[in-house]
Structure formats: structure tokens, C-alpha cells
C-alpha positions in Angstrom: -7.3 6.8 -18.3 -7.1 4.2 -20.9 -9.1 1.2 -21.5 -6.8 -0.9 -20.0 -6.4 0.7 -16.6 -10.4 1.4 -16.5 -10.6 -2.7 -17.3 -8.0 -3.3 -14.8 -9.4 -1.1 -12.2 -13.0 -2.1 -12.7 -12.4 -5.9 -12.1 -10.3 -5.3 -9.1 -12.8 -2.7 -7.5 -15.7 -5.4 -8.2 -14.2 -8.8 -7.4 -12.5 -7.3 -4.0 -15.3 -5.7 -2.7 -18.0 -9.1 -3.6 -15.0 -10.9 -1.7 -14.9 -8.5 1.4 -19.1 -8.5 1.4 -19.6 -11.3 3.4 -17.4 -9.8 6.1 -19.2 -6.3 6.1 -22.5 -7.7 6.1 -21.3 -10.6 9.3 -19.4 -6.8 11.1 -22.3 -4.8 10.3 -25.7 -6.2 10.2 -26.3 -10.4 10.9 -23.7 -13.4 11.0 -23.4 -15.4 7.6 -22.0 -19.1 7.0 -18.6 -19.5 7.8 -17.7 -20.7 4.6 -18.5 -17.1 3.3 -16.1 -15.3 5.6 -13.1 -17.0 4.1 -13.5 -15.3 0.8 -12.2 -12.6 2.0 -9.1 -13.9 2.7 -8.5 -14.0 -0.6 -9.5 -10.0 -1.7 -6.4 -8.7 -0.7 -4.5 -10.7 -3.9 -6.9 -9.6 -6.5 -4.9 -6.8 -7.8 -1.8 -8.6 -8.7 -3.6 -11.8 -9.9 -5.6 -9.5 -11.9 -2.6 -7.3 -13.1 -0.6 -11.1 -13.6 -3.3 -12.0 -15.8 -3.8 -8.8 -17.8 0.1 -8.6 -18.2 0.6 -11.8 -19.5 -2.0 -11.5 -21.9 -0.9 -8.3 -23.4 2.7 -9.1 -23.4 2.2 -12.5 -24.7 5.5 -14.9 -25.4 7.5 -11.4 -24.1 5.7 -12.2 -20.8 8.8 -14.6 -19.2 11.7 -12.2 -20.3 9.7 -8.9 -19.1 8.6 -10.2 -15.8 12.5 -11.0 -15.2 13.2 -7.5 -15.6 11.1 -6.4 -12.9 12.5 -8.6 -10.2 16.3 -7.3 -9.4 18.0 -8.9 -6.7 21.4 -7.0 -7.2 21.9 -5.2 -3.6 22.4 -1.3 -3.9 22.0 1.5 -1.3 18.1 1.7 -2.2 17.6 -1.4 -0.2 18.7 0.4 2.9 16.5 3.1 2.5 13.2 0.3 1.6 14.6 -0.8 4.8 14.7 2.3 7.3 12.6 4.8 6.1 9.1 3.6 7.2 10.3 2.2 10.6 12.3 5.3 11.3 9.1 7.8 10.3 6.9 5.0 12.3 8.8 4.8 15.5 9.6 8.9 15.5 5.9 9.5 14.9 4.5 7.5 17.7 7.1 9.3 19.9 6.3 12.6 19.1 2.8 11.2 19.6 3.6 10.3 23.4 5.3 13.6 24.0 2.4 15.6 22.2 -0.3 13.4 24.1 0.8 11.9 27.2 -2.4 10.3 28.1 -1.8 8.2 24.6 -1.4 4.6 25.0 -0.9 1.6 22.4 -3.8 -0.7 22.4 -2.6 -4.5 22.6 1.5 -3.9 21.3 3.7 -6.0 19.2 7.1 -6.2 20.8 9.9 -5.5 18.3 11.9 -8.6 18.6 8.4 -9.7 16.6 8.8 -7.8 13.8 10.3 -10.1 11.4 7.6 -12.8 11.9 5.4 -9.5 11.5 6.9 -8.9 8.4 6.7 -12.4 6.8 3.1 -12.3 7.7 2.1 -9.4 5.8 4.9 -10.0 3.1 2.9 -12.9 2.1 -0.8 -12.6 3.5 -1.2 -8.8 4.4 -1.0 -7.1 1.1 2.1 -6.7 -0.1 2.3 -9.7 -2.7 -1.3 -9.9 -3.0 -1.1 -6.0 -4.5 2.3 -5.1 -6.0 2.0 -7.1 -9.1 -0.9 -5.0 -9.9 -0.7 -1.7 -8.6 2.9 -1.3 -9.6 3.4 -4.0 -12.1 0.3 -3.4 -14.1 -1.5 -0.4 -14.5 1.4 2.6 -13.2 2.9 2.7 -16.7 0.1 3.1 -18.0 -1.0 5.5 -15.7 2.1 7.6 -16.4 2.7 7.6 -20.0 -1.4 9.0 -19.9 -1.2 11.2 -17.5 2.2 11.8 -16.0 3.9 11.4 -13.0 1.9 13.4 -10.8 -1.4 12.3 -11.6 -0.9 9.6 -12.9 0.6 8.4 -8.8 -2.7 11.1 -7.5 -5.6 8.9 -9.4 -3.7 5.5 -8.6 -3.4 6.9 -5.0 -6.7 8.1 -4.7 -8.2 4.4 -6.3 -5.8 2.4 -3.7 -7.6 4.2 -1.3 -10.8 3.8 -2.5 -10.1 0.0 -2.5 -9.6 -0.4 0.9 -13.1 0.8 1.7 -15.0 -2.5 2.9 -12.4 -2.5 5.2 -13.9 0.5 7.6 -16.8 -1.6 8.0 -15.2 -4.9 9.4 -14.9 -5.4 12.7 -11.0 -5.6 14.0 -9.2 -3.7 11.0 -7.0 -1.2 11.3 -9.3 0.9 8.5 -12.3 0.6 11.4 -10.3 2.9 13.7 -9.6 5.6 11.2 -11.8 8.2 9.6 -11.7 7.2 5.8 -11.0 11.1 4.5 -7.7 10.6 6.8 -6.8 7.2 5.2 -7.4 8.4 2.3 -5.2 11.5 2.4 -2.6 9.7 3.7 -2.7 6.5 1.4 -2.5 8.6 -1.4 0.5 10.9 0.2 2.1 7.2 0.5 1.7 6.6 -2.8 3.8 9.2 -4.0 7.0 7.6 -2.3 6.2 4.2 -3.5 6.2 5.9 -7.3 9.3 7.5 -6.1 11.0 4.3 -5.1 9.4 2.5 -8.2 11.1 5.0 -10.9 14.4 5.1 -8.9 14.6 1.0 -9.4 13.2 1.3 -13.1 10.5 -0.3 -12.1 11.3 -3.3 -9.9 8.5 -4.7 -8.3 10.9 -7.0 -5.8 11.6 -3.8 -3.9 7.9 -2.4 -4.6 6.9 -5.6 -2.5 9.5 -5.3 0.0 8.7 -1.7 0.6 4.8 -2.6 1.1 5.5 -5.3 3.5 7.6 -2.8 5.7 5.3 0.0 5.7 2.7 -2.4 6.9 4.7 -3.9 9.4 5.8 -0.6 10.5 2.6 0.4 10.8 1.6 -2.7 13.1 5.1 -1.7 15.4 4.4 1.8 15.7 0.7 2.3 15.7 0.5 5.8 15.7 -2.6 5.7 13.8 -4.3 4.4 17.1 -5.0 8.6 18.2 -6.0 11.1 16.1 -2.8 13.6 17.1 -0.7 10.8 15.9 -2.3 10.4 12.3 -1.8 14.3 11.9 1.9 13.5 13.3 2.3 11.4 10.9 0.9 12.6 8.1 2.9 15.8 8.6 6.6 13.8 8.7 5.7 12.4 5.5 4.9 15.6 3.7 8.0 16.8 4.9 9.6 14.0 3.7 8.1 14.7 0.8 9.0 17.7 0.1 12.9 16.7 0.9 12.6 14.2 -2.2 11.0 16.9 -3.9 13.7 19.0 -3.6 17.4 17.1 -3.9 15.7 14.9 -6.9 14.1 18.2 -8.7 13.0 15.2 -11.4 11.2 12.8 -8.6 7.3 13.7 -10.0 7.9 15.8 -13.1 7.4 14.2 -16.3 10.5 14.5 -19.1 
């Protein structure tokens, strides 16, 4: 890696996890002050603030006309797979989860007609803005032109994951139900279609956000993850997805 995405990965790693701390230590040992907890509300945006900031000082008066090019609001047929793809592998995993384990049920659901107040909540507070403008925005190039496609998406993957650590030890989070080698497996399997959708868009971060906020919401629809047959269920459909990219877009991971 280069200095830039150690800098950039370093400060994120550090200032999430301080901000998550008080929450672990409350979930896992003794309460703390209230006023503690609520920093980490604000973790979960200190990748794209952080990438904003890096960005803006490495780009300089460019900054304005670069970060234009990233957000394209011209409607193509990409949109409509952002759209469907994660609900459609969410909602056909957690059937084959019912039909594979009968016994299965879905610990407090979300009906569907409230998945677009779902999906505005984690658009704007679960993630999906809070992260894009640095995962994607910031440090990918630079992860590619170092290291290409491949591993360039496998050590971004693998970091993502390792981000989300504090998170197994807070009460109530999704992350507190899994085992983190699964998560982080599968986090970094997901981060191959989100380079995938990234390079297919040149690199707009509007869709990179919008594809976030539905795989989360998905996630909280279809809840698969809730038994262990349904993470493996899962994770299987999205290697096989995988490997269908991989093969009608020959070019999808190899670098030119």
C-alpha cells in the first residue's frame, strides 16, 4: 500500500474504534455516562469524512470539478440492477433458508411495505453515506493502480471487515449474532461486487451509496444471517453470482 491509503486507513481504524469504545466497554463490562454512548453515533461516518478531507486536500482547487464527476445522476440500466440484485439474493436466501431449516424463524421482522423508510434510515444514518465517500471515493484508486483489481478489492475487503469489529461486542448489532470469520468472509466476498459496480459506473460514488443503502436494507428485510444455514446459503448465492460476473465480463477483476 502507499502512504496515503496506510494514512487513510490508520485514522479511520483509530478514530472509529475510540468512538465505538464507550459502547463496548457499556455492552461488555460496566455502564458509562450517557454522554459517552453517543459518540458512537458518529463512527459509522468517519471513513468518508476522513476520505472528504484527504481528497480535498490532495486535489486542491480540482476538488469542486472532480467530486462532480463522481456523482452521475443520468438513469441507465445499472440502476436497475443496484436496485434488484441484493433484495432478490436477500429474499431467495432466506427462502431456501426456510425450506433447508424449517424450524428457522425471523426474530422481530420488518414488514416490507417498511422498506423504504428502512432504506432512508440506513441511506443516511446506517452506513452508506457515512462510508462511501471513503471506501470508494478515497482510497480504491489507490488501491488499484498499487495493487490491481483483485487485491487491491481483497485488502480493502478484508480492512472493511476489520472495521466493523467493535461492533461483535455491542449489545443489539447485527455483528453480535455472527461469528466474525463468517462476516468477514462474506464482507469481503461483497466487496468484490461493489468494485464491480464501481468500475462499471467509472467510479460514481452516487450509485456506490445507493448500492450500500440497499444491501443493508436488504439485509434488515431478509435476515437470513439470523441462522447459521442461512449465512452459508447466502454466502454460497453470492459466489455463484460471482462467478457469473466473472464469466460474461471476462475483464470484471483483471487488471489491463
Amino acid at each position: 500500500m502507499n502512504k496515503h491509503s496506510i494514512k487513510f486507513f490508520s485514522i479511520v481504524l483509530i478514530i472509529t474504534w475510540l468512538l465505538w469504545l464507550p459502547t463496548v466497554i457499556h455492552s461488555q463490562w460496566t455502564e458509562v455516562p450517557s454522554f459517552l454512548l453517543l459518540f458512537g453515533m458518529f463512527a459509522s461516518f468517519t471513513p468518508s469524512i476522513t476520505g472528504l478531507i484527504m481528497l480535498k486536500k490532495e486535489k486542491g482547487s480540482d476538488f469542486k470539478s472532480y467530486f462532480k464527476t463522481k456523482f452521475n445522476f443520468k438513469f441507465n440500466k445499472i440502476w436497475l440492477l443496484i436496485l434488484l440484485i441484493f433484495p432478490l439474493q436477500g429474499g431467495l436466501t432466506l427462502f431456501m433458508t426456510r425450506l433447508a431449516d424449517p424450524d428457522f424463524v425471523v426474530q422481530n421482522p420488518i414488514p416490507l411495505a417498511m422498506f423504504p423508510l428502512v432504506f432512508l434510515q440506513i441511506l443516511f444514518i446506517g452506513g452508506a453515506l457515512g462510508e462511501e465517500f471513503g471506501w470508494r471515493g478515497f482510497v480504491y484508486d489507490k488501491l488499484e493502480a498499487k495493487h490491481g483489481i483483485f487485491l487491491g478489492t481483497l485488502i480493502l475487503g478484508l480492512i472493511w471487515s476489520l472495521w466493523h469489529l467493535p461492533l461483535f461486542f455491542m449489545t443489539g448489532t447485527v455483528q453480535s449474532n455472527l461469528p466474525i470469520w463468517q462476516f468477514m468472509i462474506q464482507n469481503t466476498v461483497l466487496a468484490y461486487f461493489y468494485t464491480w459496480i464501481y468500475r462499471k459506473t467509472d467510479g460514481n460514488i452516487l450509485l456506490m451509496i445507493l448500492l450500500h443503502a440497499v444491501m443493508n436494507t436488504s439485509a434488515a428485510m431478509f435476515p437470513y444471517w439470523q441462522s447459521n444455514t442461512g449465512r452459508y446459503i447466502g454466502l454460497a448465492l453470492m459466489l455463484i453470482m460471482l462467478a457469473v460476473i466473472g464469466l460474461v465480463d471476462r475483464k470484471a477483476f483483471k487488471t489491463a
